[in-house]
C-alpha positions in Angstrom: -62.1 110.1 -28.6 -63.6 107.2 -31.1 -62.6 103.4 -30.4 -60.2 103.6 -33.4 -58.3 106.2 -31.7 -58.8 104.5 -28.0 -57.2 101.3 -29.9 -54.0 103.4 -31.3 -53.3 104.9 -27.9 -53.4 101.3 -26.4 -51.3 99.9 -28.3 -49.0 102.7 -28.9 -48.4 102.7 -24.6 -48.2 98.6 -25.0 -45.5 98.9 -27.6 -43.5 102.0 -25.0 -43.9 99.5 -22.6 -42.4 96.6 -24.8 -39.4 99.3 -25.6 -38.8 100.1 -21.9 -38.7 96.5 -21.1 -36.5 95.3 -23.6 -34.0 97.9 -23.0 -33.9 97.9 -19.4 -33.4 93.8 -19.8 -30.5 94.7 -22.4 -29.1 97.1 -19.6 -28.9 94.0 -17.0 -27.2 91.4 -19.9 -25.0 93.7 -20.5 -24.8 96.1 -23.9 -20.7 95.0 -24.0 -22.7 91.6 -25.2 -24.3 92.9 -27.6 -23.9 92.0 -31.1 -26.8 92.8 -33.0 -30.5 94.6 -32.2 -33.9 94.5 -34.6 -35.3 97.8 -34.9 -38.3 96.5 -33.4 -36.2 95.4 -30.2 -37.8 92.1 -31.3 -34.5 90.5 -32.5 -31.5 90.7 -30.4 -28.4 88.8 -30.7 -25.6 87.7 -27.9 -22.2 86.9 -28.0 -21.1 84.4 -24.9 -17.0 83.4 -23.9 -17.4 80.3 -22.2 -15.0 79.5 -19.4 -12.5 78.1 -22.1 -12.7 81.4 -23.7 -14.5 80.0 -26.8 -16.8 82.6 -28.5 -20.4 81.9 -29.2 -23.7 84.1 -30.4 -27.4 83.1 -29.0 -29.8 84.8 -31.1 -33.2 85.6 -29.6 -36.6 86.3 -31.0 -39.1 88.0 -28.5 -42.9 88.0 -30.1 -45.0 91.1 -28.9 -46.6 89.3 -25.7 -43.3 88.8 -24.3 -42.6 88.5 -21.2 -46.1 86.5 -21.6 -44.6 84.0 -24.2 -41.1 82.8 -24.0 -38.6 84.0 -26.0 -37.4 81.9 -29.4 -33.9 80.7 -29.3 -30.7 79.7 -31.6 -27.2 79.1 -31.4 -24.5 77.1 -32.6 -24.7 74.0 -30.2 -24.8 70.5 -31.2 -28.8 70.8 -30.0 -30.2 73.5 -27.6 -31.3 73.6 -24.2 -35.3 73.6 -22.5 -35.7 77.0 -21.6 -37.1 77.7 -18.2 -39.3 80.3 -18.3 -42.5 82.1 -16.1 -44.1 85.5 -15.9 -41.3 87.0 -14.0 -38.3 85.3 -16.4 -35.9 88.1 -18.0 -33.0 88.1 -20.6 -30.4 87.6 -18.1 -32.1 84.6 -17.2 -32.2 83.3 -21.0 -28.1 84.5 -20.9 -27.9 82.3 -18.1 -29.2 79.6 -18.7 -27.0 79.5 -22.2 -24.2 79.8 -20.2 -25.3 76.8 -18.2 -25.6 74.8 -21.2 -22.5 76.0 -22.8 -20.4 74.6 -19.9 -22.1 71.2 -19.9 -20.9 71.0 -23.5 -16.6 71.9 -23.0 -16.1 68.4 -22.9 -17.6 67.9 -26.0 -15.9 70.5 -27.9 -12.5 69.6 -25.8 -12.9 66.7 -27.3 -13.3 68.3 -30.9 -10.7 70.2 -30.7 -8.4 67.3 -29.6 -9.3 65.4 -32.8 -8.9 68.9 -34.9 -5.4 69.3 -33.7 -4.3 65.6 -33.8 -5.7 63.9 -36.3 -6.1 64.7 -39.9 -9.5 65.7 -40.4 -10.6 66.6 -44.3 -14.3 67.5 -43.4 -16.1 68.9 -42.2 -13.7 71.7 -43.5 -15.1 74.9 -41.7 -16.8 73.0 -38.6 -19.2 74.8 -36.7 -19.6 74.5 -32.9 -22.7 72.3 -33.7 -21.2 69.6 -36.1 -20.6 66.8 -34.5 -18.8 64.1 -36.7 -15.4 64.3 -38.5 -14.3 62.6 -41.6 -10.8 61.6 -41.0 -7.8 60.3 -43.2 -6.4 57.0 -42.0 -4.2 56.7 -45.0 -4.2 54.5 -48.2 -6.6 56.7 -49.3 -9.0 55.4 -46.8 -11.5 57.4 -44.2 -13.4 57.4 -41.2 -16.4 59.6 -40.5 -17.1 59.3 -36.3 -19.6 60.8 -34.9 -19.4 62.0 -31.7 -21.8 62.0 -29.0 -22.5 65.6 -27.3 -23.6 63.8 -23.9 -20.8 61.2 -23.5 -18.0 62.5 -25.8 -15.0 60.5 -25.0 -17.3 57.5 -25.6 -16.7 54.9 -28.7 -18.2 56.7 -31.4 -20.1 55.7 -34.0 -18.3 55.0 -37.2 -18.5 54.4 -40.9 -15.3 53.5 -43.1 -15.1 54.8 -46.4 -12.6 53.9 -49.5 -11.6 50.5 -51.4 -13.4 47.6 -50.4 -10.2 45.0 -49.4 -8.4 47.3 -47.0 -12.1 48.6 -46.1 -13.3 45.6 -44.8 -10.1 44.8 -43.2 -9.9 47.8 -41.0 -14.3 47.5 -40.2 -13.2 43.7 -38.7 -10.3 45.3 -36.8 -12.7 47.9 -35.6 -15.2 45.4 -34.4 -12.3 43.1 -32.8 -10.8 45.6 -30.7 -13.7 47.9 -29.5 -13.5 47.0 -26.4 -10.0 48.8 -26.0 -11.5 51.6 -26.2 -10.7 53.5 -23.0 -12.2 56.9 -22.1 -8.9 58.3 -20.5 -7.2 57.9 -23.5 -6.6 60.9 -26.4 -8.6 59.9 -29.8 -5.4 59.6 -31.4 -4.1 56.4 -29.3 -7.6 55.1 -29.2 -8.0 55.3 -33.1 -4.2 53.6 -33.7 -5.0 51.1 -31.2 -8.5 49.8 -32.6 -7.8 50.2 -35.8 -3.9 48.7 -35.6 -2.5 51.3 -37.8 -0.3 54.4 -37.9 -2.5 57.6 -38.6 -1.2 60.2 -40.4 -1.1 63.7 -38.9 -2.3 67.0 -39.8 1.3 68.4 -40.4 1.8 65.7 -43.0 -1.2 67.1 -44.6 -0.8 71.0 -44.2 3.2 70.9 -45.7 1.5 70.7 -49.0 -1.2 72.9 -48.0 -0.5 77.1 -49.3 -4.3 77.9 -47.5 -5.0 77.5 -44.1 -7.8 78.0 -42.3 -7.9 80.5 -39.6 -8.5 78.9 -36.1 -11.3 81.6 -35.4 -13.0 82.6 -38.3 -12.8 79.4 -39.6 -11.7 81.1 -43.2 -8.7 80.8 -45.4 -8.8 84.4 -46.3 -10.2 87.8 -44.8 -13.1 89.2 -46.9 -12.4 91.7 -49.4 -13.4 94.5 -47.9 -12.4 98.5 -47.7 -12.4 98.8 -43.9 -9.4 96.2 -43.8 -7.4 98.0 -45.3 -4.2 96.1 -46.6 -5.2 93.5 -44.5 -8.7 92.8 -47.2 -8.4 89.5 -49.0 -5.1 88.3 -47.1 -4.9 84.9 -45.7 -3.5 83.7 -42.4 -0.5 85.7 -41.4 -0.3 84.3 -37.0 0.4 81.0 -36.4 1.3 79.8 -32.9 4.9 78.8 -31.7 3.6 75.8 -30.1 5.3 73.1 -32.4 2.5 70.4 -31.3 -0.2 72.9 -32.0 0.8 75.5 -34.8 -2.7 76.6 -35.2 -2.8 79.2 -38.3 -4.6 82.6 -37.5 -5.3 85.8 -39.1 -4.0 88.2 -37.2 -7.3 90.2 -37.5 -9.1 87.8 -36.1 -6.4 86.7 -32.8 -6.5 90.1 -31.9 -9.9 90.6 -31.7 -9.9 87.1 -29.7 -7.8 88.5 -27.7 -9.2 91.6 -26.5 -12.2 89.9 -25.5 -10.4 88.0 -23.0 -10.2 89.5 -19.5 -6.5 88.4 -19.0 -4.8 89.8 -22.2 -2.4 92.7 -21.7 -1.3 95.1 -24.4 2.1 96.7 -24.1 1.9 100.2 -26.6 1.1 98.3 -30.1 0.9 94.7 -29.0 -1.8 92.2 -27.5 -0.2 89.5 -25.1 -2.0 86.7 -24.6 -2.9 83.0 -24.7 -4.0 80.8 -27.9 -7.3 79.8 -28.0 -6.1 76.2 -28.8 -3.5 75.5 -26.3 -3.3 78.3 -24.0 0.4 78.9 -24.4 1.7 82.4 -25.0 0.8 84.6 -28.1 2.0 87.8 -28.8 0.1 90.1 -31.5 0.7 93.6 -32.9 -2.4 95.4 -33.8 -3.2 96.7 -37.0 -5.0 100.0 -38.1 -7.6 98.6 -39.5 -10.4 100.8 -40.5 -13.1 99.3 -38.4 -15.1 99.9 -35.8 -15.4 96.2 -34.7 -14.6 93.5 -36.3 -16.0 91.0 -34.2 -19.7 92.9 -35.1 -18.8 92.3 -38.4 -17.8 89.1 -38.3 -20.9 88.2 -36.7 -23.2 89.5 -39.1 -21.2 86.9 -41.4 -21.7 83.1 -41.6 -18.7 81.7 -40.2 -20.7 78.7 -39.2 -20.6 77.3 -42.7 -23.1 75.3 -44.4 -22.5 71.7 -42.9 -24.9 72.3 -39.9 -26.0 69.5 -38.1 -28.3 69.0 -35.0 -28.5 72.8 -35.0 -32.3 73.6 -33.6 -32.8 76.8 -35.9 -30.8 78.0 -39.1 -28.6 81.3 -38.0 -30.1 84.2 -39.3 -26.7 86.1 -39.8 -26.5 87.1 -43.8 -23.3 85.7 -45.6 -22.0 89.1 -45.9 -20.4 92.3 -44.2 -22.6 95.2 -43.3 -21.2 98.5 -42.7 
């Protein structure tokens, strides 16, 4: 056997070995985790629930040394966590790890979520898990962007006022005078109408003149057109949850897929029984026929993280469309 042929063997038992690993690693995750796999086994992508039952996808690049090298990651977190790896280090240790991370950060998306739901925020207008300011109307066609710290969230945020200059300058000196009411225990809401000495408008003032609303998953006013939707394709929000201080607006689609990913739903013949994502009271869905195999593998090969991303360590590699 010539070296050229001695150098094909080699690396074609290296790259078996790479296979076996990889698979066997996959195997240990979890393939129910799954989302996406390179045909090289050099690409792989994860999708977490937190303990808040939020839904997020790790992407991982592996170069051809791995486990010698440390595998590349990115998700959708305001910024991403040192990876701890050695020699020995597998996938369920990256999976881990993410998880680890992920639950250092509820506060910060509580917190989020809190001023999604309260206040009435105009951008960003599909926020990803990673954005970490809001532009908010105060009224009087005036607005304040905060940004919010990731590692101390319910502390005074940094803000910047925008709109005429009078009642601009006004609300920045009642800002500066009163910071130090700001109290940690307190919802953003109160905090904001107390600093700022003002009555804020909220999102249902907003949303009455509002035909399109966002889903509170997908983060989309309407479905994609799309065959395997069926009658479903192109329609906007058609859930929206009973909870009169809540109300969060969902495609049905979308709930239900939510939903079966949760270990506590139930489903009673036709219908999905379970909790809403925002405010955990009860939800009750019927399920489609939707001509699909997964929608939630579909929707992951979409960008539903929009374009506003800020703080994120690595650009998603999901395309902005649907694959079959």
């Amino acid at each position: 056997m010539d070296h050229t042929e001695q150098a094909r063997c080699r690396e074609l038992a290296k790259s078996s070995t790479f296979y076996r690993s990889v698979y066997s690693e996959i195997e240990e995750v979890g393939w129910e985790h799954l989302v996406r796999l390179g045909g090289d086994l050099t690409f792989l992508s994860f999708r977490i629930l937190d303990k808040k039952g939020r839904l997020h996808f790790m992407e991982i690049q592996l170069d051809k040394t791995y486990p010698k090298s440390p595998p590349s990651i990115s998700a959708d977190v305001p910024y991403n966590f040192d990876l701890q790896w050695s020699i020995n280090s597998r996938l369920k240790d990256v999976v881990q790890q993410f998880q680890e991370h992920l639950e250092k950060l509820q506060e910060f998306w509580s917190t989020l979520d809190d001023i999604d739901k309260c206040l009435c925020v105009i951008d960003p207008k599909q926020p990803s898990r990673s954005i970490s300011h809001r532009q908010i109307n105060i009224g009087n066609d005036c607005f304040i962007m905060l940004c919010i710290d990731a590692n101390n969230p319910r502390s005074l945020p940094e803000c910047r006022f925008i709109g005429s200059g009078p009642l601009v300058g006004s609300l920045r000196k009642k800002w500066q005078r009163n910071s130090r009411k700001w109290t940690k225990d307190k919802p953003y809401l109160e905090n904001l109408a107390c600093l700022l000495e003002i009555q804020l408008p909220r999102p249902t003032d907003i949303l009455k003149n509002d035909q399109q609303v966002e889903c509170g998953i997908c983060y989309a006013q309407c479905l994609p057109v799309d065959d395997e939707l069926g009658a479903k394709s192109g329609s906007g929000t058609d859930y929206t949850c009973d909870n009169t201080t809540c109300s969060k607006a969902f495609h049905s689609v979308c709930l239900g897929d939510w939903l079966r990913s949760i270990t506590t739903t139930r489903q009673s013949f036709n219908v999905l029984f379970g909790n809403c994502p925002y405010c955990s009271d009860p939800v009750a869905v019927k399920i489609n026929n939707v001509k699909k195999e997964n929608y939630l593998k579909i929707k992951a090969d979409k960008t539903i993280w929009g374009n506003q991303l800020s703080g994120i360590s690595q650009q998603p590699a999901y395309n902005k469309r649907w694959r079959d």
